[in-house]
N, C-alpha and C positions, 0 to 999 in steps of 0.2 A: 739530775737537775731538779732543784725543788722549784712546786711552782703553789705557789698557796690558790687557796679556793676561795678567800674573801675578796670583795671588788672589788672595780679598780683605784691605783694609787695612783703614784707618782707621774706627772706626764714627762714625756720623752724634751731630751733637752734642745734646745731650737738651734740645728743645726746651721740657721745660717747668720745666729748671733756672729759679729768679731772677737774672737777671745780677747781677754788684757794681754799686755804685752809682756809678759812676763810670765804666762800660764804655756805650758809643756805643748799645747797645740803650735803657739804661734813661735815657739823656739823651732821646731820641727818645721814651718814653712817655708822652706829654701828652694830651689828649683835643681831641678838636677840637671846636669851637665848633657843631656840628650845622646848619649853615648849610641853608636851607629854597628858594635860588635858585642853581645851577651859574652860574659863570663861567667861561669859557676864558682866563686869566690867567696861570696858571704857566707859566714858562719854565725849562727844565733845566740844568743847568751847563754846559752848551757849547752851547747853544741851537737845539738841534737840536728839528724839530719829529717827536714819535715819536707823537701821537695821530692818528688820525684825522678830517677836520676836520670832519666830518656824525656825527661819533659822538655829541658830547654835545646834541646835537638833541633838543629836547622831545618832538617827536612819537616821535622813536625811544624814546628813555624811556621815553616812556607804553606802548610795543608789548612793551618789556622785561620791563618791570614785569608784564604783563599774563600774560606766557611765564613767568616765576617763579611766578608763583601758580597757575599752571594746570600744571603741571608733576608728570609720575607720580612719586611715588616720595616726593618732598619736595620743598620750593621749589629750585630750579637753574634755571638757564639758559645758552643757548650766544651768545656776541655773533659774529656776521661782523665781517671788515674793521676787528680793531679798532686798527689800527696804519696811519701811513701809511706805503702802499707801496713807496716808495724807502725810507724808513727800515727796514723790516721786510727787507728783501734786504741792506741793508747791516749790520744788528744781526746775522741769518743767518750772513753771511761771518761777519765779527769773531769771531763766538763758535766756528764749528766749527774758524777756524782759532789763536784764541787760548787759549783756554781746556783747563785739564786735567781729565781727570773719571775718577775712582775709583773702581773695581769693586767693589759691596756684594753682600753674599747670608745673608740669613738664613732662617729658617722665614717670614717672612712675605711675602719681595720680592728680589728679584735685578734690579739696574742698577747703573747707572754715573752716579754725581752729582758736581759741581763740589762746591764748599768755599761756605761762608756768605754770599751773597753784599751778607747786610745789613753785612757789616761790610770792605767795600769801601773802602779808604780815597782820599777824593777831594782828598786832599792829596800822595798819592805820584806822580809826574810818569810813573814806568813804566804805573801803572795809566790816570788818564787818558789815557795817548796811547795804549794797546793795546785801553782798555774806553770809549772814550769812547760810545759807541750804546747799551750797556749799562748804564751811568751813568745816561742820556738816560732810558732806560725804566724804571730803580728809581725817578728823581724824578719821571717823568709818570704811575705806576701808584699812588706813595704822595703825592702830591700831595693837599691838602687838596682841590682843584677834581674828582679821580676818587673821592676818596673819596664828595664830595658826591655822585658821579654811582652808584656803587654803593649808598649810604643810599639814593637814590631810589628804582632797582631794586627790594631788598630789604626797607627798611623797616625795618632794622637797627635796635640801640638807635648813640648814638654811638660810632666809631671812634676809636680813639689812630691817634699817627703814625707808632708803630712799625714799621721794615720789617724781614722778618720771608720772606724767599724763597733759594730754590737755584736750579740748572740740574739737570734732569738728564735721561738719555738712555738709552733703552730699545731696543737691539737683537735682534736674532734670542734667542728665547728668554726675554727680560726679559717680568716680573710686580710687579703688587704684588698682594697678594691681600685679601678683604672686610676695611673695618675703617673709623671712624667722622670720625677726625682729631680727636676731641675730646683735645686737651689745654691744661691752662691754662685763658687768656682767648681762646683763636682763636673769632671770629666768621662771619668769611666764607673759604671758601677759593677759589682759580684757579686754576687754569692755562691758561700761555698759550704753542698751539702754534708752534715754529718748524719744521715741518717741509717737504721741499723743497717750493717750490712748482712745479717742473717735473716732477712725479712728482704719479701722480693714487694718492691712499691707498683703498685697497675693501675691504671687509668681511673677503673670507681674509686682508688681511693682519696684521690681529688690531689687540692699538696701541688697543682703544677704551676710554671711560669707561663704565664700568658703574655704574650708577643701582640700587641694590636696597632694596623697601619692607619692609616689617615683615610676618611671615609670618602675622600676622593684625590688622585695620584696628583701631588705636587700641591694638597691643601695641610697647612699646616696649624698646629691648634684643634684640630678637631677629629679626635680618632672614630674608627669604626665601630658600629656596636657592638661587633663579636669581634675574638682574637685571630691573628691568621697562622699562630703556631702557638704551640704548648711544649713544654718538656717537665718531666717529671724530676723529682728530688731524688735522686740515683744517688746514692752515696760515694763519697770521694770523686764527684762530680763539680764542676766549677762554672758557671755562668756568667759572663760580661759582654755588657754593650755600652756603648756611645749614650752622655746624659745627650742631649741634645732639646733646646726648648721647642716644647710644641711638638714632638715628634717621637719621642721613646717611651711612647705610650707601654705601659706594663700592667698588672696584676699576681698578685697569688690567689689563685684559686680557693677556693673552702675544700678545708680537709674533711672528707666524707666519713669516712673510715671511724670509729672508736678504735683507741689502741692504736692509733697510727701516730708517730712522732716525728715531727717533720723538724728537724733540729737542724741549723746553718748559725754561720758567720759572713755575714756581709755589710757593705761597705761600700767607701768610695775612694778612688783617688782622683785627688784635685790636683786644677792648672793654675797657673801663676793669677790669670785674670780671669772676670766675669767674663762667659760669654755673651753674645749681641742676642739681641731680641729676648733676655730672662725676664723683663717686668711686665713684658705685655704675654708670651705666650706660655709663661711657667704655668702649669696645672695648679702647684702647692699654693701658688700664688695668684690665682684667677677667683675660690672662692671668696679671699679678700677683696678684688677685684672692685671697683664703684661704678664702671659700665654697668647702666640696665641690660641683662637679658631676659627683663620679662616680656614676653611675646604674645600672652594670653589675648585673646579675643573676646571683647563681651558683649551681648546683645541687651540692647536697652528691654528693659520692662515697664510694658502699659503699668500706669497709675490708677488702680481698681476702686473701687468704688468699698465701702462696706459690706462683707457678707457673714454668714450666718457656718464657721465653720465646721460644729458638728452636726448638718445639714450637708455639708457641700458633699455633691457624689464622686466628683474630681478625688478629694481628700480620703473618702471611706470608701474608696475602691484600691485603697494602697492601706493608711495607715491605722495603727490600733486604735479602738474608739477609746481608749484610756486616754490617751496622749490628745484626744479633741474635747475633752470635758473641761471645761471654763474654769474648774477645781484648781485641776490639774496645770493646766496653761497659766493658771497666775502663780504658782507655785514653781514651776520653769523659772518663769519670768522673774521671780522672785534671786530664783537663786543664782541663776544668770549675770544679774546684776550684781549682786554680789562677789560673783569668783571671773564674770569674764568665759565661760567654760562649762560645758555640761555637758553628759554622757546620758543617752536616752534608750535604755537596753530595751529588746523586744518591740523596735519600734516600728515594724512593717505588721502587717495580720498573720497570724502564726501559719494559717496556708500560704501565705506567699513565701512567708521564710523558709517553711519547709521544700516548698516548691525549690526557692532557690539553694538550699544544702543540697537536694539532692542533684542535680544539675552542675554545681560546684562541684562537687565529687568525684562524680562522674567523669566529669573530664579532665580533670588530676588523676584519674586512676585510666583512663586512657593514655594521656601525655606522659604518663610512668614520671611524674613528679613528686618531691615530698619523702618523708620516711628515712632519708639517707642514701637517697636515689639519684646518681651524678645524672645532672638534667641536659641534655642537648640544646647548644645554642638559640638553636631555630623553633625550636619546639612553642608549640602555641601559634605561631605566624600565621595566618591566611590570609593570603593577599585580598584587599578589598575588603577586609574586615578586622582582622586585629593586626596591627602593625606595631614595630618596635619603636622606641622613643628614643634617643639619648642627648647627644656624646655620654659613654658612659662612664666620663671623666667627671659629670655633674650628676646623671641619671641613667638609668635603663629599666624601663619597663615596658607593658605593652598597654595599646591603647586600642579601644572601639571604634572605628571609625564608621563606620556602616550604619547607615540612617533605616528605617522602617522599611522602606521600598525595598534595598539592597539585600536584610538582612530577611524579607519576605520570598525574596525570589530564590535565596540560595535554601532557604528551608524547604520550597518545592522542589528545588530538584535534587536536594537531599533525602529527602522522601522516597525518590524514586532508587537510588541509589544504597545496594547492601552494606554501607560501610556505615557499622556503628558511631566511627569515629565523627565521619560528616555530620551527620543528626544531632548529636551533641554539641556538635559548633554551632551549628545554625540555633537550634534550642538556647542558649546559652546568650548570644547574639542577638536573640530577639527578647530572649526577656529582659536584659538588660537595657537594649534599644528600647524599649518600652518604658522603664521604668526611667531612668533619663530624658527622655522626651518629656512624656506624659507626667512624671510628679516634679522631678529638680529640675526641669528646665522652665514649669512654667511660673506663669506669673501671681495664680493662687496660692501656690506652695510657696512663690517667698512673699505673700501676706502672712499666712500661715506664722514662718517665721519670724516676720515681723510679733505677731502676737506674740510670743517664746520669750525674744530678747528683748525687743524695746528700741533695736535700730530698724532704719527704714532703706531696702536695697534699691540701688539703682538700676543698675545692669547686673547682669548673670555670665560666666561663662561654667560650662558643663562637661562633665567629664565622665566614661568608665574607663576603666583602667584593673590591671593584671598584674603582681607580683607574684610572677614562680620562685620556688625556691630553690635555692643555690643559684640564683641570678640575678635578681631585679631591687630595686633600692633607688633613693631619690636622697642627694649631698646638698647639705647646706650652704650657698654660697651667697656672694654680695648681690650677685645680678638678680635675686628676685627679691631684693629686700623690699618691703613695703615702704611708698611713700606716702598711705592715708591709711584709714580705719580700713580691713575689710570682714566680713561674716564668711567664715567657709564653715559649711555644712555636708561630712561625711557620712554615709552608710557603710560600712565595716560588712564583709562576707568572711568568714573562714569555720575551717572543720573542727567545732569545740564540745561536738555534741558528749562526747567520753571527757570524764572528767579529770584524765591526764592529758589531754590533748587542749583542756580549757587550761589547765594548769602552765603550761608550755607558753601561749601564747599571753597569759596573763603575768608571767615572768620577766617577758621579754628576753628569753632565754633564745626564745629561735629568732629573735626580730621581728618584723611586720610592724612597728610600732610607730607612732607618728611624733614627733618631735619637733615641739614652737623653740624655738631664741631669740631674744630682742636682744637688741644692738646697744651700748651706753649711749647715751646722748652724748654728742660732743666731741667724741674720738673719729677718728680718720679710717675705722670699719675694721682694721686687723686685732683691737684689742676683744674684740664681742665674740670673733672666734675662738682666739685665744680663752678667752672666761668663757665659751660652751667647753673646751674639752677639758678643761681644768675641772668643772662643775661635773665631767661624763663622769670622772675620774677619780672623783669620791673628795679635790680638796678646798672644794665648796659646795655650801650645799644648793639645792635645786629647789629656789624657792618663786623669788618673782620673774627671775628671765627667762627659767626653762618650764616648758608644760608638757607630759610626756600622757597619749591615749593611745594605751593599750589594744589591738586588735581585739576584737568579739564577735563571734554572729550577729547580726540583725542588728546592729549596734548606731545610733545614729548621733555624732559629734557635733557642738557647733562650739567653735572658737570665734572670741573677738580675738581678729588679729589685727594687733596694731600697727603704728608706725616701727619703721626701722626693726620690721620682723623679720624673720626666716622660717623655713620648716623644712623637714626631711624624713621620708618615710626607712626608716630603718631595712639594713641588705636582711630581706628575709633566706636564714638558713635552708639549706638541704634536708635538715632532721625539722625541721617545720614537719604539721602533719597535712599541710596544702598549701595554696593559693593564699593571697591574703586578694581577694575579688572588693572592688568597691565602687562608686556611684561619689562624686566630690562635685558642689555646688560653690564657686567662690564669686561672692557678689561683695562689687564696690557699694559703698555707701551715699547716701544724698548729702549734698553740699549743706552746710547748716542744719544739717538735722539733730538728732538727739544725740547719735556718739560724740559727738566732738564736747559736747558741752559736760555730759552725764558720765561718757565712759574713758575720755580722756588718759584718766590714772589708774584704771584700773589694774587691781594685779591676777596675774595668771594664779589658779590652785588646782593642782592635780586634778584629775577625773579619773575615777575608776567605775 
């Protein structure tokens, strides 16, 4: 399979368009006659035999069947051996060495997928003779006799005969991240593993299906933050569960591994009708969504009086005296205005930054994170001070909770306590509780800012926050689109001190990166998404809608973020070389003040 190295093109085609009436999808949507006895019957266009001959075996049915309903999370199950052997080694060949596959990447998923391959045309002589084993498995998987065999499984309502699958292929780095597959009429979905069978696949090397339940029994819409089952890509191994909305919450894991090739066919079969409740709890469909879910809390800020900032001791007990020089701050301010956007490197005192690299590190290299190191769900967690965020259908990361007192009391009796690990949490915890209280929460620092940009903040709400890698990431969706101006003000931590490791994170090769979108004016909120991943995807370019700031140490961002915004911190990878640690200040603006009038139109321009 070729997979080129230039980024991303073409975006994936929108499954849950209506074909015309006259395109090969919508001749194929017939319903099948719900037949109540499997036969082995079908034969493939070149007659090859691709099932397995014990596969539709009653008694294995019945064992299937039984694994489906007994199954955490929601009805799924995994089939062995569901190809015959020779054919599975020769479909193998053919497709790594036939087939092309195209590099995608958005906020939700990073790989490399073939083209349609329901619309395969088995009248072109080039195709049969290069896809003939692939041919063989589109007609023995959509076959009236498998369907029968999955009804049985499942329990399904009846199946059309529409085929309805891709290839694709997940290398060192590739993800998809939580989401539900409900679109349309898809019913069941599979995949079916081609990976090497002379290669044994194991847990670090990531690559697995994540199974995640509802974060509480009988709530639907809202999965857990961690998965309650995994299964690895086994080769000649077959995977399907129930699409069901709100509920068949899923993931692919990040393949850990270099050199590991995580190669499938999957797909969906569909039912006659839409099922009930898809417009309100479809995943694919929530971050279109126009319900507010922003939830954010802000606390108002006292209106200060004038002072004297590179005097204040408030301010020069955190920040570089560069960044307080009047020079300097009109020169911000300067540029500010002009792009909307500015990147302020080295902007804490180089002892504090060092203080916090090493402290960062630290506990990355306790928590055994980072490097290409399959990370533990839980890891990072202590109750009463970092806790996890999600649904991680929208988010997952971890957040600080722990105020000064809390975060004072666990450092003493970590103190007392030989475990290096605790000391480092509490360390960690309090100097970030420190620095969140005491500079971004208060009400000098957003004068301060005020000086910088030229808007004047009303309320503040404040934030630390944690992305480990191979876990943590923030999706773009409707529910926190801005409905006024606001200023957010980030502090950026991570490991960049080696200058492969700046390099990494300045690629956005491992993620950790923060990502604006605005919305068109005027459309009904699905086309803005639509134009982000089109714009990911290399077939527009990224100029006034999107603003993308690169992770850095000691790095301190401030975006005007307008109306009808979004943002999304990119899923930082496993082969990251840490944490992406930060400090986020997002303050509304004052009614009538200077944004409205001054920065109204302004356009986004990168920041590096």
């Amino acid at each position: 399979m070729t997979t080129p190295s230039e980024g991303p093109q073409d975006t994936p085609a929108d499954e849950s368009a209506v074909p015309p009436p006259d395109s090969p999808s919508r001749k194929r949507a017939r319903v099948e006659a719900a037949p109540d006895t499997i036969t082995n019957t079908t034969t493939t266009p070149t007659s090859k035999t691709a099932l397995r001959e014990t596969l539709l075996d009653p008694t294995h049915v019945t064992a299937l069947r039984q694994a489906y309903l007994q199954a955490l999370g929601y009805p799924h199950c995994v089939v062995q051996d569901v190809l015959d052997p020779s054919f599975f080694r020769d479909l193998r060949e053919e497709m790594v060495g036939s087939l092309s596959a195209t590099f995608k990447e958005t906020d939700l998923y990073k790989l490399y997928q073939t083209g349609d391959l329901a619309n395969l045309d088995t009248n072109d002589p080039d195709i049969t003779g290069r896809l003939s084993n692939l041919l063989a498995l589109r007609q023995a998987i959509y076959s009236q006799t498998f369907r029968a065999f999955v009804r049985k499984i499942t329990g399904c309502q009846p199946l059309t005969d529409r085929t309805d699958c891709s290839s694709n292929l997940y290398a060192q780095g590739c993800h998809l991240l939580c989401h539900d597959d409900v679109i349309g009429t898809r019913c069941i979905a599979y995949i079916i593993y081609l990976t090497d069978p002379e290669e044994t696949w194991e847990e670090m090397d990531g690559g697995a299906l994540e199974i995640y339940p509802p974060s509480e029994p009988g709530k639907l819409g809202v999965p857990a933050v961690a998965p309650v089952k995994s299964y690895l890509p086994l080769p000649n191994t077959m995977a399907f569960f129930a699409v069901l909305p709100g509920q068949s919450f899923h993931a692919v894991e990040e393949v850990y591994k270099d050199g590991k090739m995580r190669l499938s066919v999957s797909g969906w079969y569909h039912a006659a009708a839409t099922p009930s409740g898809v417009p309100d709890l479809a995943s694919l469909n929530q971050p279109q969504a126009r319900r507010d879910d922003d939830s954010t809390v802000f606390s108002t800020l006292p209106q200060l009086p004038s002072l004297s900032i590179a005097t204040d001791s408030s301010l020069a007990k955190w920040v570089n005296p560069t960044y307080l020089k009047p020079g300097a701050m009109e020169q911000i301010l300067t540029r500010f205005q002009e792009d909307g956007s500015i990147l302020l490197h080295g902007f804490l005192l180089p002892e504090v930054a060092q203080r916090a690299a090493t402290l960062f590190r630290r506990q990355d290299e306790i928590d055994g994170v980072g490097h290409g190191i399959k990370p533990a769900h839980g890891v990072g967690f202590v109750k009463g001070t970092w806790v996890p965020v999600g649904p991680p259908h929208k988010q997952r990361y971890m957040r600080l909770v722990a105020g000064p007192a809390a975060t004072e009391e666990k450092e003493d009796s970590a103190e007392k306590d030989s475990n290096n690990s605790h000391i480092s949490i509490a360390e960690v915890a309090l100097f970030l509780t420190t620095l969140r209280d005491e500079l971004f929460g208060s009400a000098v620092f957003a004068l301060y800012l005020a000086r910088l940009t030229g808007v004047e903040p009303s309320t503040v709400n404040t934030e630390a926050r944690r992305f480990r890698p191979g876990l943590d990431y923030t999706l773009a969706h409707y529910g926190i689109m801005t409905k006024d101006h606001r200023l957010d003000a980030t502090l950026s931590f991570v490991d960049d001190e080696k200058k492969g490791r700046k390099a990494a994170w300045g690629s956005g090769d491992v993620g950790g990166f923060e990502c604006y979108i605005k919305a068109e004016e005027g459309n009904d909120g699905v086309e803005a998404a639509e134009s982000y991943r089109r714009q990911a995807q290399g077939k527009e370019e990224e100029e006034e809608d999107v603003l993308t700031v690169f992770a850095a140490h000691n790095a301190l961002s401030l975006v005007l973020r307008q109306t009808r915004a979004m943002r999304f911190v990119k899923y930082v990878s496993a082969t990251a070389p840490g944490s992406r640690w930060d400090v986020i200040s997002e303050y509304s603006l004052r009614q009538g003040g200077k944004e409205e009038g001054k920065y109204g139109g302004v356009e986004w321009k990168n920041v590096a």
